[in-house]
N, C-alpha and C positions, 0 to 999 in steps of 0.2 A: 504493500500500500504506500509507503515513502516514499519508493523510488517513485513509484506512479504519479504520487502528486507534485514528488519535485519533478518529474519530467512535463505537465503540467503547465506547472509555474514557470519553467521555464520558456514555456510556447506561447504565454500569453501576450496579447497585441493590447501592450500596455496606453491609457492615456495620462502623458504626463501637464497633469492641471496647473504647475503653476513653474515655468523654466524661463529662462529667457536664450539671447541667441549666442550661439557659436563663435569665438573669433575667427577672424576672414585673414588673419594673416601669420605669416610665422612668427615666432616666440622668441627669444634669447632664453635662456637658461634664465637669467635673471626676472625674465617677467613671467614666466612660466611658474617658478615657486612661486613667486607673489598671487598669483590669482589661483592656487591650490589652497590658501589660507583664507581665514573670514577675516584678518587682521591686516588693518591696511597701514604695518608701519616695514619699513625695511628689512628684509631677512638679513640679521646678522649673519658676519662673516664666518662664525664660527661654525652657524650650524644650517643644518637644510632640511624642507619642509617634507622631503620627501621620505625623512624619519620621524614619520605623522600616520595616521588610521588612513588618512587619503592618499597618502605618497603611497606608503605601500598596498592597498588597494589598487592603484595605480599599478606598479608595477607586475602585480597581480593577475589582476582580469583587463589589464586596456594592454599589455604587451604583447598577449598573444595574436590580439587581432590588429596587431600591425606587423605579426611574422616574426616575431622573437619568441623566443620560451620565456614561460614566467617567471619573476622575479629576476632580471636583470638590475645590473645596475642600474643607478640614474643615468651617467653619463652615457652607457649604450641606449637607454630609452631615446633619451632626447637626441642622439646620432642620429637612429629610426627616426624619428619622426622627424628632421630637418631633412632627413634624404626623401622622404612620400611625399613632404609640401603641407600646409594647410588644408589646401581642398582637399590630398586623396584622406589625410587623418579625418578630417571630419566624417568625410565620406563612410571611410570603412566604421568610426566609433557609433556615429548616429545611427545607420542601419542594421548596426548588430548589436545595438540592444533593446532591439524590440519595441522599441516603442512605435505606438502606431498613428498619435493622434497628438501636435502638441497645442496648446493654450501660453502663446509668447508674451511676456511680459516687457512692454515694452519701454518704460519711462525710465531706465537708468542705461545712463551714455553708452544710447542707442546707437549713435554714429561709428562707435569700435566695434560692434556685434552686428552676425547677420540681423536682419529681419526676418518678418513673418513670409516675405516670399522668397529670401535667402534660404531659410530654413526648410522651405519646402522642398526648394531645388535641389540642396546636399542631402537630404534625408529619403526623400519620393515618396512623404506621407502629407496628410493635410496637418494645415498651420490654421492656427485661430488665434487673435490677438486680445490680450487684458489690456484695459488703458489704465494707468496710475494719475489717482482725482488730481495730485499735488503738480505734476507735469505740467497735465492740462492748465490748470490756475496759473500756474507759471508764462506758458506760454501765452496766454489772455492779456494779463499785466503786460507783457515784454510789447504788447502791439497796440499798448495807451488805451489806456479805460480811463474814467474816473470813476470815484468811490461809489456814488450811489448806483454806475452803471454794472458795476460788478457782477451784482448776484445774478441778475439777468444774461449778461453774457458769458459767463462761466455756464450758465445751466443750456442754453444755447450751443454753447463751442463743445459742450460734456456730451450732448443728443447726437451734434453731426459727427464727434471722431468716435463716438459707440456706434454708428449704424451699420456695422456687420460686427460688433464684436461682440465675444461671446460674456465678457463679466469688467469689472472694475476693482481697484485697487488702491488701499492706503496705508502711507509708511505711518502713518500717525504718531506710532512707537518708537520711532526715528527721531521724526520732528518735537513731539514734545513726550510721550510717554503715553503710556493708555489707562494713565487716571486723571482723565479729562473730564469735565462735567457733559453728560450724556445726552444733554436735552438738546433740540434745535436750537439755536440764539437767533435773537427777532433781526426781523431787519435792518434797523436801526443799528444794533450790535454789530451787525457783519460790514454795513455801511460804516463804518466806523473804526472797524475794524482793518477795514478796506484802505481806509484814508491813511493811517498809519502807516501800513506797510508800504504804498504806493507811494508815499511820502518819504519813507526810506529808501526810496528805490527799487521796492521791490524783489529784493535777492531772494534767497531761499526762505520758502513759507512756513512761519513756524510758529506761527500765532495759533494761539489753541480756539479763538473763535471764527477766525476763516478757516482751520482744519474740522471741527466740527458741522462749520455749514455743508465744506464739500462732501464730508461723510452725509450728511442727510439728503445733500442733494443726488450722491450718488444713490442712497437707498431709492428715494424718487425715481429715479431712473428706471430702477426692476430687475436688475441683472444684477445676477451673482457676484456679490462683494467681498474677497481678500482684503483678508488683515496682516499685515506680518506682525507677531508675535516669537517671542521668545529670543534664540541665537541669530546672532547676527555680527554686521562689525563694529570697531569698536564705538562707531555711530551712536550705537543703540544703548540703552542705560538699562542693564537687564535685570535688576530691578524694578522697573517700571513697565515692563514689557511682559509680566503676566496674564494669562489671557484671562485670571479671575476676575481682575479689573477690569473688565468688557462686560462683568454684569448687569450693571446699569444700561446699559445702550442694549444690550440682548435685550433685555426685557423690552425697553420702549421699543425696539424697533420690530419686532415679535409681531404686531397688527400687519404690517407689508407683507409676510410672507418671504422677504428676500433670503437668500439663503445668504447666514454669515460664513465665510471658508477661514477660520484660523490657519494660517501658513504655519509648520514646522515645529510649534510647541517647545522644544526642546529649552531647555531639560522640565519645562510642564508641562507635559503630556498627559499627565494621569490629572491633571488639573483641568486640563481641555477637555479629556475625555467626562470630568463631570457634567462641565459645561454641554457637550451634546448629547449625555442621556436626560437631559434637566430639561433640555431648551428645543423643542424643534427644529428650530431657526439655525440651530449650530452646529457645523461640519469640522473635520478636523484631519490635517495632515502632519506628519512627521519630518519632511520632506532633508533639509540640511542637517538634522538629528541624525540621519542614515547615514548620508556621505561625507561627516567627520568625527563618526565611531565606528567606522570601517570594519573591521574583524567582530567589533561591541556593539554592532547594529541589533543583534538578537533579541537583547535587553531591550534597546527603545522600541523598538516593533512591537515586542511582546506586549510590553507597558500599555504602549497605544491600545489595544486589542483587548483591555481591561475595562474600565466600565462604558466604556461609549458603544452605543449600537453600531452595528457590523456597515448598515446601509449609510452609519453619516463619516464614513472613513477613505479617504481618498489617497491616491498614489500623486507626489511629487518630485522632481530632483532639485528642482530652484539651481539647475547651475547656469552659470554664468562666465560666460569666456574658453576656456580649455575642451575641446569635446570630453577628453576624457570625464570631467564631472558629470556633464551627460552620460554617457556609460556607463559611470560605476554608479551612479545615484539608482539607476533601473539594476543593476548585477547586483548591487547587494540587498537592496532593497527584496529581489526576486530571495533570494539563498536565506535571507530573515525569516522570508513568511513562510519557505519550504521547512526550514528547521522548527521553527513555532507550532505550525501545523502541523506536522507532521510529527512532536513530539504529543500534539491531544491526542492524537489516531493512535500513535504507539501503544500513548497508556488509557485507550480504551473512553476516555472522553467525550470526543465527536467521531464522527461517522467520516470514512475517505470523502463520501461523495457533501458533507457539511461542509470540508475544508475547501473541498474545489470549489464550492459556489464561494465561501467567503471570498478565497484567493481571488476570484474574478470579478467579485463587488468592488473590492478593493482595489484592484489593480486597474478597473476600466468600466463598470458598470453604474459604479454613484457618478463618475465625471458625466458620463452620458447623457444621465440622468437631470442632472440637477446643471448640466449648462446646456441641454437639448442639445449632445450632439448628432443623436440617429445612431446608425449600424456602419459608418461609411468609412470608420479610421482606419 
């Protein structure tokens, strides 16, 4: 029955709900560790990242499918991959790890990653794009509003660059933390709110009452709304970045219907998971939790798979840059849920055929679901 269901798991034509794109060019050594870490300060000279859960997951499961035995060194990895080029590595990582459908995220410095038609072209699967609320807001201000014209045209600019996507997105936990007061702010508020920062110039948005309108306007909208919660870089203040603190806005925002997708949890996962057996409205993925406990994915998988219902659980990689994050975010994520599963069956628990449906709720059946995307990935 294991082998069964890991053989399985491994076939399945994953949807990855929340990734962004591929870089389009070759690497150095040097930018290469850097974008294998969530940490965005210098790799010291002493040491290398690729003596990490992801380095050697890396050398792992992404060598072989560039024609090396596994576990080579780094500096044979990175030979490999400077002799293939960019295109063929993405090429061969994207397509061999099964993924079948991605959901691209596209507000962070879009211009050094494919897009959503790049992505389609290196991989030969369909692409579907998140918009991030804070971008968009950004990009509004950068082409002169004034205050009171704000709300209006943010909700306006937010309809036309959603009219084929499939959900929206807020760093909010970035920008200010997510123990934010939950409620709408009046107009008046965000007018005002508005004046300030327009007033400043406008830089990066990080007032907590234009983040909370674009969160309500996004709910308005009706499309599945991400939150990044949890690990992240060192951006993020991870103490604040609990997804308990989303209870107040779960609640209010419960009446819509919109589905909330907590991104990645990590390390509150079993905090999120209360949150989606409590709350309807709330979904939850593991997603960077996976791809930087590498070998120790088992644990947060497992975790996830604890109290949240089966149907509000999604499969993500959130990589960014490197294919290979792409591939190992779906390799190890896959060999977590075989191992998990496959030790209920062992010890008599659930049923083979219980574990395959979870595996393929998880893996591609809730994204389906809860972003409409049909049978077609």
């Amino acid at each position: 029955m294991a082998v069964d269901l890991t053989e399985l798991i491994e076939e399945l034509a994953l949807v990855d709900h929340h990734v962004h794109g591929a870089t389009a060019h070759d690497l150095t050594r040097r930018e290469f560790e850097g974008l294998i870490t969530e940490s965005d300060r210098p790799v010291p000279a002493w040491m290398t990242t690729f003596d990490s859960q992801a380095g050697h997951a890396i050398l792992r499961h992404c060598a072989p499918v560039l024609g090396l035995d596994p576990h080579p060194s780094p500096e044979e990895y990175l030979a490999r991959r400077a002799r293939l080029g960019a295109d063929e590595v993405n090429r061969r990582l994207l397509q061999a790890s099964g993924v079948r459908h991605y959901l691209v995220e596209t507000g962070y410095r879009g211009e050094e990653i494919l897009g959503p038609a790049g992505m389609a072209e290196v991989s030969g699967v369909p692409v579907d794009e998140i918009v991030r609320l804070e971008t968009v807001a950004e990009q509004v201000a950068a082409t002169g509003c004034g205050a009171g014209a704000f709300a209006a045209r943010f909700a306006e600019t937010l309809w036309e660059r959603t009219r084929t996507a499939r959900g929206v997105k807020t760093i909010v936990a970035y920008r200010h933390g997510l123990d934010f007061d939950p409620a709408p702010p009046s107009p008046t508020e965000v007018a005002e709110a508005a004046g300030r920062w327009l007033a400043g110039g406008a830089g990066r948005l990080a007032d907590p009452v234009l983040l909370r309108h674009l969160i309500w306007t996004g709910l308005e909208r009706g499309l599945p709304l991400q939150i990044h919660t949890g690990l992240g870089d060192p951006d993020v203040d991870l103490r604040r970045s609990d997804p308990l603190l989303l209870r107040g806005l779960i609640e209010l925002a419960e009446p819509t219907g919109v589905p909330l997708m907590l991104l990645h949890c990590y390390p509150y996962q079993r905090h999120a998971g209360f949150l989606a057996q409590a709350y309807p409205n709330v979904y939850l993925d593991v997603g960077l939790g996976v791809t930087y406990t590498g070998a120790r994915a088992e644990a947060v998988v497992a975790e996830s798979l604890e109290p949240a219902p089966f149907a509000k659980l999604l499969f993500s990689s959130d990589a960014w840059g490197p294919a290979e994050l792409h591939h190992i975010g779906a390799v190890l994520w896959r060999r977590a849920m075989a191992r998990v599963l496959g030790a209920f069956v062992s010890q008599g628990e659930w049923s083979a055929g219980q574990a395959a449906r979870v595996a393929a709720m998880v893996g591609a059946e809730n994204a389906r679901r809860v972003y409409a995307l049909g049978q077609d990935g």
